[in-house]
C-alpha positions as CSV (number, residue, x, y, z in Angstrom):
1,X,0.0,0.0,0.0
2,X,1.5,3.6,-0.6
3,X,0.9,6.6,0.2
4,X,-0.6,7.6,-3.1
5,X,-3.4,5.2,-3.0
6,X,-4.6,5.8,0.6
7,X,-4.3,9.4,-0.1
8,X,-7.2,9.0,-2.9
9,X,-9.1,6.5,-0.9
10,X,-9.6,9.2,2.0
11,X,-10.8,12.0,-0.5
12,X,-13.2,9.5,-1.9
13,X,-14.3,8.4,0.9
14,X,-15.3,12.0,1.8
15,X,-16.7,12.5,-1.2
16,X,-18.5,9.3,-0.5
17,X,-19.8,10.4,2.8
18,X,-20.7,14.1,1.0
19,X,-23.2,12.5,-1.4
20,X,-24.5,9.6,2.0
21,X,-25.1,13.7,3.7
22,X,-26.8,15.5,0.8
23,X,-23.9,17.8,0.2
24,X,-23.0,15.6,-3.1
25,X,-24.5,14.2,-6.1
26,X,-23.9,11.2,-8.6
27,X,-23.1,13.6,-11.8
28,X,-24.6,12.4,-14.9
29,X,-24.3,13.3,-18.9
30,X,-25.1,12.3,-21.8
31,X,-22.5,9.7,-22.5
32,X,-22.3,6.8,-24.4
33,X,-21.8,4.6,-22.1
34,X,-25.1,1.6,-21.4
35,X,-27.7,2.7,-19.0
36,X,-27.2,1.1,-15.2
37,X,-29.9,-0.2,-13.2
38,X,-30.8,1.0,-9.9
39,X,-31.0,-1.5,-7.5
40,X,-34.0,-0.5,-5.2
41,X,-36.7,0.8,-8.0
42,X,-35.6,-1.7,-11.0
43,X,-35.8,1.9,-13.2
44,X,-33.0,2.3,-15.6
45,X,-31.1,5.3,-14.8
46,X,-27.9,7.2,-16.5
47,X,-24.7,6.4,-15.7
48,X,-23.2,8.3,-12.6
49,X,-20.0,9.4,-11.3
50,X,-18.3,11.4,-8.8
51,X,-15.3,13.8,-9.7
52,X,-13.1,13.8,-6.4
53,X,-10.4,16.3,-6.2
54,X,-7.5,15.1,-4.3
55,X,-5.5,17.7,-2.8
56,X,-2.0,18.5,-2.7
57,X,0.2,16.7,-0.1
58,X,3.8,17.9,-0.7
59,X,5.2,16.6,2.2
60,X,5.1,13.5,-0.1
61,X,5.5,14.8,-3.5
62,X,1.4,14.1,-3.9
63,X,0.3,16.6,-6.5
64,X,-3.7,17.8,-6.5
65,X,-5.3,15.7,-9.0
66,X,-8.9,14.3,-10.0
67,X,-10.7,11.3,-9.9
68,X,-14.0,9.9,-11.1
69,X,-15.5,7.2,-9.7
70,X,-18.2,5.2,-11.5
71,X,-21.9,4.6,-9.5
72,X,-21.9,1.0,-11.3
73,X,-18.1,0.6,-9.7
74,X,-19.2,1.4,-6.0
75,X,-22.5,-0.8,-6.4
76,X,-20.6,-3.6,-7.6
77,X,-18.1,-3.1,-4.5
78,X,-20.7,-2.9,-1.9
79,X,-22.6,-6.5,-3.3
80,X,-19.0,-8.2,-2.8
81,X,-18.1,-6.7,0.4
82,X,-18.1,-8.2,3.5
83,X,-21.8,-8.1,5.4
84,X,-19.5,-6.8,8.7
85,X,-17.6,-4.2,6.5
86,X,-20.9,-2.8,5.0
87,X,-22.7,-2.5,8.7
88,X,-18.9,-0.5,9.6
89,X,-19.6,1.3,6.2
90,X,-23.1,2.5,6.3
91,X,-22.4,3.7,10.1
92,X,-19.7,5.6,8.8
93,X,-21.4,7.0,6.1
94,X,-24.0,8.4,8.3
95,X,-22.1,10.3,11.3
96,X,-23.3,13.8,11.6
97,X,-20.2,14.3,11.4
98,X,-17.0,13.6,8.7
99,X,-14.2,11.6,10.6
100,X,-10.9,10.6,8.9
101,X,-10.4,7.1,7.5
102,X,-6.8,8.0,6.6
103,X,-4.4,11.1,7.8
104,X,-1.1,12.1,7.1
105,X,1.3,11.2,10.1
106,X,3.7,14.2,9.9
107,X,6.4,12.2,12.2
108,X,6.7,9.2,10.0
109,X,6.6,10.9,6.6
110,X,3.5,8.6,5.7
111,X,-0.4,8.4,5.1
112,X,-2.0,6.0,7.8
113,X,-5.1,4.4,9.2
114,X,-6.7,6.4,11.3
115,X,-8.8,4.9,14.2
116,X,-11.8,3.1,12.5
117,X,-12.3,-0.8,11.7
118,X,-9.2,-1.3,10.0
119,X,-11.4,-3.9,7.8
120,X,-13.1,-0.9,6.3
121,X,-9.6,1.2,5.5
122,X,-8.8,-1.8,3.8
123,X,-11.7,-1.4,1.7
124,X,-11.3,2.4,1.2
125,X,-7.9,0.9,-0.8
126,X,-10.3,-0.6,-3.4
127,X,-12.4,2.3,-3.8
128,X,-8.9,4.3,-4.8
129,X,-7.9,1.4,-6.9
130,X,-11.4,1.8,-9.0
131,X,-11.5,5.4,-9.2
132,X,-10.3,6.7,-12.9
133,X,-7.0,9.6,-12.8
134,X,-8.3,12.0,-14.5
135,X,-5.2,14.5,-14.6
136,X,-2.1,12.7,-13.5
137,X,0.7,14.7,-13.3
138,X,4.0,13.4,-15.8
139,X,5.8,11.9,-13.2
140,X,2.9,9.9,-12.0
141,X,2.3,8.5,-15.0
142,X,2.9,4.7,-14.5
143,X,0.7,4.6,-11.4
């Protein structure tokens, strides 16, 4: 795991949380892409996605980037998760308040795991590692 990848899984996660709070919304357009089905209503529905802007960590080198993340993507992520992650997930998702999955431990020169089920920072990873780069900067090219 590096410091990259957890960095991008606690913006998405907050992004995440954002839409869970009704301060975000799954963006749509008019793309080409086939229509997704949501789960609960059975009605066909255009694809969504979040853009998540990563910010800046130059403690690391970590430029500020975006992200999208695909609606399809997350719903396929929650039917194989883990039926204890998911409880740990939806709980987290609806704090009143927004809470840190990952931080950046000044000290040690490295993104950690803040104080939550470490089951469900684990799964934040494979959020990041579905999440599209939008705007990579040339020397992070090949990640």
């Amino acid at each position: 795991m590096d410091n990259l990848l957890r960095w991008r899984a606690e913006h998405l996660a907050k992004y995440l949380w954002w839409v869970a709070s009704g301060v975000k919304q799954w963006q749509t357009d008019h793309t080409s892409y086939a229509p997704e089905l949501e789960r609960l209503t059975g009605r066909v529905v255009r694809p969504g996605y979040l853009i998540v802007r990563v910010m800046e960590l130059p403690a690391l080198g970590i430029e500020r980037h975006t992200l999208r993340f695909w609606r399809s993507a997350y719903a396929s992520l929650l039917e194989q998760m883990d039926p204890a992650i998911k409880d740990e997930w939806a709980a987290f998702l609806h704090r009143a308040r927004w809470s840190s999955l990952w931080y950046y431990d000044s000290r040690n020169r490295r993104v950690r795991p803040g104080n939550e089920h470490p089951g469900l920072t684990r799964w934040t990873l494979e959020l990041a590692r579905c999440a599209e780069v939008l705007d990579k900067p040339a020397h992070q090219q090949n990640i």
